[in-house]
Steps between C-alpha positions, in 0.01 A plus 500: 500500500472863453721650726746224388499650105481875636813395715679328157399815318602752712828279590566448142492914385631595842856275454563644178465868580807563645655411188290680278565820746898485515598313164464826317771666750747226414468554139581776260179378250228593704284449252173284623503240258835389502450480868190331510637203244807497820252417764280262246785351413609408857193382606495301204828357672376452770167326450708299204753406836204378745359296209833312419601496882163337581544735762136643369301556186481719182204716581444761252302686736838517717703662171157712399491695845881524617536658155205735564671589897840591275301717282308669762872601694685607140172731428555617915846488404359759194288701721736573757746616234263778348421613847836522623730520147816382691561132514698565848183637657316223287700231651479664888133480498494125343767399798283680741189318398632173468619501841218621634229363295683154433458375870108602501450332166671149604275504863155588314601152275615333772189581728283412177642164413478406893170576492410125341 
């Protein structure tokens, strides 16, 4: 059972990351609040979506951690911009890790939930 909640944990903050990381370059408010009520708000959505759907449950764990992955890529998203103060440069690196991180992150959860 514990590699099964590490998995759901680490799935969880890892799918909202992304949107965490590139919502800010989208948007003209970059601010990290309004940003993090976005991504609360759509996992809100979604988790409201699987409930009516019967297509899973409500877990408030779910909407807890995929809004703590979106804050952990806007405060990247933050970190990135005071190193490199250009949102083009910003943006470069973000592409460039997402293509090349994205692929390693879905194999380690995929290796990790086979591992039942």
């Amino acid at each position: 059972m514990g590699r099964f909640a590490f998995g759901n944990i680490i799935g969880n903050i890892a799918i909202f990351l992304p949107l965490g990381a590139f919502l800010p370059l989208f948007k003209k408010d970059k601010r990290v609040l309004m940003n993090f009520l976005i991504i609360s708000g759509t996992s809100l959505l979604i988790e409201l979506i699987q409930g009516l759907l019967a297509i899973g449950i409500f877990d408030i764990d779910d909407l807890i951690l995929n809004s703590l992955g979106g804050l952990v890529g806007i405060l990247a998203y933050k970190e990135l911009s005071a190193i490199f103060k250009d949102d083009k440069k910003v943006s470069t690196v973000i592409e460039i890790l997402s293509v090349a991180g994205l692929p390693v992150i879905l194999y380690l959860l995929f290796y990790i939930q086979m591992r039942f």
